[in-house]
VOBA-1610 file (N, C-alpha, C; in pm, whole numbers, padded with zeros to 5 digits, always signed):
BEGIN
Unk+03260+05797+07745Unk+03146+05767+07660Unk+03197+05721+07523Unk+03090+05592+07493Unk+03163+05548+07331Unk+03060+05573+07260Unk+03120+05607+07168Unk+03010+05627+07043Unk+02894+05497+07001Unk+02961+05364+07064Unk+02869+05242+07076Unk+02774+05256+07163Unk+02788+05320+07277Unk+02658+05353+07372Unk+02570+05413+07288Unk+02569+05500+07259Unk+02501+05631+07221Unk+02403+05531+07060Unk+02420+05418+07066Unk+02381+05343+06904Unk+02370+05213+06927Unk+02225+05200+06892Unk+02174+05016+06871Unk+02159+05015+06704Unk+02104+04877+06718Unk+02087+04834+06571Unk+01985+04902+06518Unk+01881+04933+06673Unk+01735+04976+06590Unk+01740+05096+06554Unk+01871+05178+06535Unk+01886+05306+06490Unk+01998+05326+06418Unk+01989+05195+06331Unk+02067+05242+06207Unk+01974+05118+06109Unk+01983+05200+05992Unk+01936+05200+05831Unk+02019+05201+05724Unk+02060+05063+05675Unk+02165+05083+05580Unk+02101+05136+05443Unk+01979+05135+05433Unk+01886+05172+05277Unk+01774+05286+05277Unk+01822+05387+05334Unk+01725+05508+05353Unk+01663+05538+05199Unk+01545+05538+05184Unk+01475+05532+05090Unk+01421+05697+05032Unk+01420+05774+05131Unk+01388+05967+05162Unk+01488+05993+05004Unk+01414+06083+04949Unk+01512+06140+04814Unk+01552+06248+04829Unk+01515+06367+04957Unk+01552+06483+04965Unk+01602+06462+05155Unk+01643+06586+05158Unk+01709+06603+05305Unk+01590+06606+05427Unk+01481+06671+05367Unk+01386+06687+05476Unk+01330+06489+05483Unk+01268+06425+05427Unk+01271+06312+05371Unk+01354+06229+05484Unk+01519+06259+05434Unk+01586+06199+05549Unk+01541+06214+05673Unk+01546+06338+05712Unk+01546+06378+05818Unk+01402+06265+05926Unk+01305+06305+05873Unk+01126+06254+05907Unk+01169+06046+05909Unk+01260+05992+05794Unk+01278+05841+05761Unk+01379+05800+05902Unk+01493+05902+05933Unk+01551+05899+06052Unk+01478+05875+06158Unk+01407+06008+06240Unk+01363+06061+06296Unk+01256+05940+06340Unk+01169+05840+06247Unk+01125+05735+06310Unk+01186+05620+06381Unk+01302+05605+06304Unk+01383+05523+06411Unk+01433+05549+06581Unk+01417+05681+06517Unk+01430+05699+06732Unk+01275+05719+06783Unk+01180+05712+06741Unk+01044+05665+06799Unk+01014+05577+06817Unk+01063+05472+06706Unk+01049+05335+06766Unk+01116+05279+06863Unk+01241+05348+06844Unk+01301+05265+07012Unk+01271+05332+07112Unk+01182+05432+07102Unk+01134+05480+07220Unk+01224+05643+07279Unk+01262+05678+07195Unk+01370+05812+07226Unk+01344+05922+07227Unk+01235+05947+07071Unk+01211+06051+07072Unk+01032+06032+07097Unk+01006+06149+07175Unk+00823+06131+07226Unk+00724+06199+07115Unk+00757+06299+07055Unk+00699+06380+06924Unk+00729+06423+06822Unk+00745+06347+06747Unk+00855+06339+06611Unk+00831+06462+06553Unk+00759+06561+06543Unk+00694+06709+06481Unk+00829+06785+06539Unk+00798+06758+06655Unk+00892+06856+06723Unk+01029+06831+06730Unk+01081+06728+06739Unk+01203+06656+06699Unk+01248+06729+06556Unk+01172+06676+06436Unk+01199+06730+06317Unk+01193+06863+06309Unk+01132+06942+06352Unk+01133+07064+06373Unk+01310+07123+06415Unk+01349+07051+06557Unk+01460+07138+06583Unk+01561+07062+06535Unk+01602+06983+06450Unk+01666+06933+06332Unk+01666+07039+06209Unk+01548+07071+06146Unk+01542+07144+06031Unk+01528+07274+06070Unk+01531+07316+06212Unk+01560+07472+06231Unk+01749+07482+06227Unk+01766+07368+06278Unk+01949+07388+06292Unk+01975+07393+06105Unk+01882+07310+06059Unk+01963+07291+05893Unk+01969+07466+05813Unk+01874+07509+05865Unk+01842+07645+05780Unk+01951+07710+05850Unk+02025+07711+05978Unk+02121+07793+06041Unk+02223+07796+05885Unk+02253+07635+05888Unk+02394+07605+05786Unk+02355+07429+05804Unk+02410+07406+05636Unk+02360+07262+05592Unk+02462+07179+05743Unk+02433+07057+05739Unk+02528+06976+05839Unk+02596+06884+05769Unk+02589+06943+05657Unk+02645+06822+05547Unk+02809+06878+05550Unk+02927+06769+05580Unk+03022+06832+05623Unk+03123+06832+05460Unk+03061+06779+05387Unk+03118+06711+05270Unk+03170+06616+05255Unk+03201+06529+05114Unk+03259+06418+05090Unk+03134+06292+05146Unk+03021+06297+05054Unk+02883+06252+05103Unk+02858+06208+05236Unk+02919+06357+05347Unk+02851+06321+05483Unk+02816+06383+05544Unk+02706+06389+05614Unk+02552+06482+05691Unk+02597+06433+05838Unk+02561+06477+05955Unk+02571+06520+06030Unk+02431+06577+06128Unk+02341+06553+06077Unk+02180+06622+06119Unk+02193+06576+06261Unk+02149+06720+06374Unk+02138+06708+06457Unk+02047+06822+06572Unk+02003+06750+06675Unk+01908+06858+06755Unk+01910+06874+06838Unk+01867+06921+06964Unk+01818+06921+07082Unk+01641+06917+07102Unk+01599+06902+07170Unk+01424+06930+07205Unk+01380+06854+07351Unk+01308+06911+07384Unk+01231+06828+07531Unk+01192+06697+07430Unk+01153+06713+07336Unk+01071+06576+07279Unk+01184+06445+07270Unk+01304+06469+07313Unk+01394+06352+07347Unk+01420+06304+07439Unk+01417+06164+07513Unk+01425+06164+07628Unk+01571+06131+07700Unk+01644+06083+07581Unk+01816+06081+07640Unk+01893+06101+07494Unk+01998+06161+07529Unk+02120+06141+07414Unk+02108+05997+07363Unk+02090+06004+07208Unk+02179+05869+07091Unk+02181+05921+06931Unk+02228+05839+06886Unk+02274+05878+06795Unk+02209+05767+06657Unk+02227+05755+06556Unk+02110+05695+06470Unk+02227+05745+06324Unk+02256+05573+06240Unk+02319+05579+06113Unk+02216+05556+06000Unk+02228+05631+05924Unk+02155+05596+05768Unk+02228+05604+05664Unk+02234+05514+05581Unk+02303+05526+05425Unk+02233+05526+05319Unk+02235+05606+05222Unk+02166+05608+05079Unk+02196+05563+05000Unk+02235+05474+04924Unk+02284+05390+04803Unk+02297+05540+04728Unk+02187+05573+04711Unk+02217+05697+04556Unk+02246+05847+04595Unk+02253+05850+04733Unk+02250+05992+04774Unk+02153+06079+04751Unk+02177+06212+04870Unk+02033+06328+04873Unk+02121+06386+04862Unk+02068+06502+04845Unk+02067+06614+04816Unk+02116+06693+04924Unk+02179+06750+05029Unk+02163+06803+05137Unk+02243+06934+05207Unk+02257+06955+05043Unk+02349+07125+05014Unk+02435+07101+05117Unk+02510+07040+05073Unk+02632+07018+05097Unk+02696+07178+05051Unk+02813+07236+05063Unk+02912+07312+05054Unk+03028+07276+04916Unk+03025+07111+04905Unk+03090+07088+04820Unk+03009+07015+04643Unk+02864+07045+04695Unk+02750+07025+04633Unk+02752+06879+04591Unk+02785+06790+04627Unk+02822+06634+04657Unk+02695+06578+04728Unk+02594+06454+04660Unk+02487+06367+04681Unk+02594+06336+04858Unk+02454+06327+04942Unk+02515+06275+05085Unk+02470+06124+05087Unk+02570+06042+05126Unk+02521+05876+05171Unk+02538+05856+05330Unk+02580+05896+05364Unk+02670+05839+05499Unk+02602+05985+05615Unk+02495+05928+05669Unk+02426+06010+05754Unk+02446+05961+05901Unk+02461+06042+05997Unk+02458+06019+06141Unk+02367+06127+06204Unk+02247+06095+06287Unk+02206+06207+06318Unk+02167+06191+06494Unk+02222+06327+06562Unk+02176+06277+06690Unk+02036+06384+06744Unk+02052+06284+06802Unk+01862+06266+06908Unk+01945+06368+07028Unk+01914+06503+07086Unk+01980+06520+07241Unk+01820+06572+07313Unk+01859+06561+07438Unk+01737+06654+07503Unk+01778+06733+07529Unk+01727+06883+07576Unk+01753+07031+07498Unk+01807+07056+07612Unk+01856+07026+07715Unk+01981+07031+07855Unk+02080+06975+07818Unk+02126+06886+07744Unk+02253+06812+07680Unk+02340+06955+07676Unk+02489+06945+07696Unk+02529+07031+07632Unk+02663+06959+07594Unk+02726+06892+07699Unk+02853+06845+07656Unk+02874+06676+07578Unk+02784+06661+07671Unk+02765+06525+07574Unk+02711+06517+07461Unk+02652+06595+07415Unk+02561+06651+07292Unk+02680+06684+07189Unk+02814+06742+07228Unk+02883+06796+07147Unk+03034+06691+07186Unk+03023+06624+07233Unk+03163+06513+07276Unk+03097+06397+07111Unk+02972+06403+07163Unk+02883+06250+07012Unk+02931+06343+06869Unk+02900+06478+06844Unk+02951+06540+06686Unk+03066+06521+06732Unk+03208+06569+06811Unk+03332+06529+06820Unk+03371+06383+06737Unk+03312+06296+06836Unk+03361+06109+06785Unk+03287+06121+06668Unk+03172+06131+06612Unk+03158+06113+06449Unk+03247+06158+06402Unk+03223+06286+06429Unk+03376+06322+06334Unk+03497+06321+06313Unk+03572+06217+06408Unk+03681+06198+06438Unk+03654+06033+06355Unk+03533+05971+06366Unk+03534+05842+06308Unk+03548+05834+06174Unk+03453+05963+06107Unk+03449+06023+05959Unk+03561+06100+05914Unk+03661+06105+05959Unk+03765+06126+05910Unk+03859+06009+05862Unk+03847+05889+05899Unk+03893+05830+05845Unk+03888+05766+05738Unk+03919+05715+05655Unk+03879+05706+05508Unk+03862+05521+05486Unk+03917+05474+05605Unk+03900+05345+05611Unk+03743+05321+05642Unk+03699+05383+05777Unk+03594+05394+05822Unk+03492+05427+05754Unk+03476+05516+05697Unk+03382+05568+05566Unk+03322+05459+05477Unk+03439+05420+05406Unk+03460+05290+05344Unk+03375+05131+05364Unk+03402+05167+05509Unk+03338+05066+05584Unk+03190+05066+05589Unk+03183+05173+05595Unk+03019+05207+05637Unk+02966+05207+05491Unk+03038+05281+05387Unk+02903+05279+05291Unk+02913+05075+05198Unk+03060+05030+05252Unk+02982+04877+05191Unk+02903+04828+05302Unk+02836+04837+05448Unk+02828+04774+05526Unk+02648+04742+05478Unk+02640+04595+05513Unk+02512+04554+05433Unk+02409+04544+05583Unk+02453+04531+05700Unk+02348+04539+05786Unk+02344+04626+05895Unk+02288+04658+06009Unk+02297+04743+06094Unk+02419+04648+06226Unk+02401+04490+06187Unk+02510+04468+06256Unk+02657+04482+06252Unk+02635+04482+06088Unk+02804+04540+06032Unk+02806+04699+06061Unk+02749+04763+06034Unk+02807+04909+06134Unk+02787+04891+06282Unk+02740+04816+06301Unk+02770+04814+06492Unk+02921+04752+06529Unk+02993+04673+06448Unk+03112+04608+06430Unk+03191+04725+06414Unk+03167+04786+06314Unk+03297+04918+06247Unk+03277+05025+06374Unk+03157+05063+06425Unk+03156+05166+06535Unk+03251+05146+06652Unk+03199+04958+06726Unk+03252+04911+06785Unk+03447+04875+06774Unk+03486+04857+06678Unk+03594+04866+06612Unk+03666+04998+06671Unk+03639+05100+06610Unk+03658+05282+06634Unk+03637+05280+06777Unk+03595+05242+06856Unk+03612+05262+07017Unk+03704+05219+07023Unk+03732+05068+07061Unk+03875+04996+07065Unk+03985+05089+07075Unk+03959+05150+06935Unk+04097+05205+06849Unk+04115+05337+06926Unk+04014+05427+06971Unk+04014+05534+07040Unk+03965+05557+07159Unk+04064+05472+07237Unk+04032+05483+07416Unk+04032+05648+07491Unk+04124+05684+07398Unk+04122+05818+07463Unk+04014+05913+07514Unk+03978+05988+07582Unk+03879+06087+07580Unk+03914+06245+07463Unk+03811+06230+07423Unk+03790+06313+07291Unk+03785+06455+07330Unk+03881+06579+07359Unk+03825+06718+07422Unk+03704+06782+07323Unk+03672+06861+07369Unk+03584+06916+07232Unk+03623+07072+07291Unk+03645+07165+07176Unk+03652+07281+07168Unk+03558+07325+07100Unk+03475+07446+07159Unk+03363+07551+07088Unk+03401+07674+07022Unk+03362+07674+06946Unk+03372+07814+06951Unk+03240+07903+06860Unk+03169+07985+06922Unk+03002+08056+06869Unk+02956+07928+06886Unk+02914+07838+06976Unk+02847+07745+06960Unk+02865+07618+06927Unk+03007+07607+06853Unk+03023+07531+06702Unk+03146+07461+06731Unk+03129+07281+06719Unk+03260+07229+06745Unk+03361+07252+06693Unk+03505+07280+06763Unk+03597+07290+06642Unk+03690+07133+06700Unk+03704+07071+06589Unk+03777+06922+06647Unk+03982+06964+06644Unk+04015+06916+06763Unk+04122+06952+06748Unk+04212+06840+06779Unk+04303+06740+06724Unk+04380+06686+06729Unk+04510+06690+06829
//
């Protein structure tokens, strides 16, 4: 699985306009209705902002991570947004977030649900990549840099848990 499957154009937003995290979350959250992904955006946003109150998903270094499970999805994808000015999204390192990825799962996902946070975060580690994304001016230029990051990482990605919780291991 590439992280290019899991992402069209119609679910990425290079100019998220939301000034707070919940904001994001609801400005996201329509983009996977329109392509048809998610069936009840209430409930969608709901198990998004029940995971946020667990612990922010903001991993630091302005990047979020928002993600869910719910019946109200009808397949795994994944959905980019960037903020020119950054939110707010209690971060850990208390740092405005720009560089958002948030995935859509249906509430049976389990490994593929956690292989998609793996490759973000293996993509967001790079500092080239990052880079890339917050100059990228359309949803076709991050479909290029995503597409790019597959290429580069043929490998299969393991994912290790532990309480739930990916731990990425090199």
């Amino acid at each position: 699985m590439f992280l290019s499957e899991l992402m069209d154009e119609r679910l990425i937003k290079c100019g998220i306009t939301a000034k707070d995290k919940k904001g994001v979350i609801e400005e996201m959250a329509d983009m996977f209705v329109e392509a048809g992904v998610v069936t009840n955006k209430s409930d969608f946003c709901d198990s998004i902002l029940k995971r946020e109150e667990i612990e922010s998903t903001a991993i630091g270094g302005g990047i979020a991570i928002p993600h869910g499970r719910s019946d109200a999805v009808k397949h795994l994808k994944v959905a980019f947004g960037r903020s020119q000015k950054g939110v707010n999204f209690e971060a850990s390192d208390k740092k405005p977030v720009n560089i958002i990825f948030m995935i859509a799962a249906p509430s049976d996902a389990r490994k593929e649900y956690l292989q998609a946070v793996a490759k973000i975060a293996r993509l967001l580690k790079s500092r080239i990549m990052r880079e890339a994304l917050l100059l990228s001016e359309t949803p076709k230029d991050v479909m290029k840099i995503i597409k790019d990051f597959d290429n580069m990482l043929v490998e299969e990605i393991k994912v290790v848990t532990k309480e739930g919780r990916v731990i990425h291991k090199d």
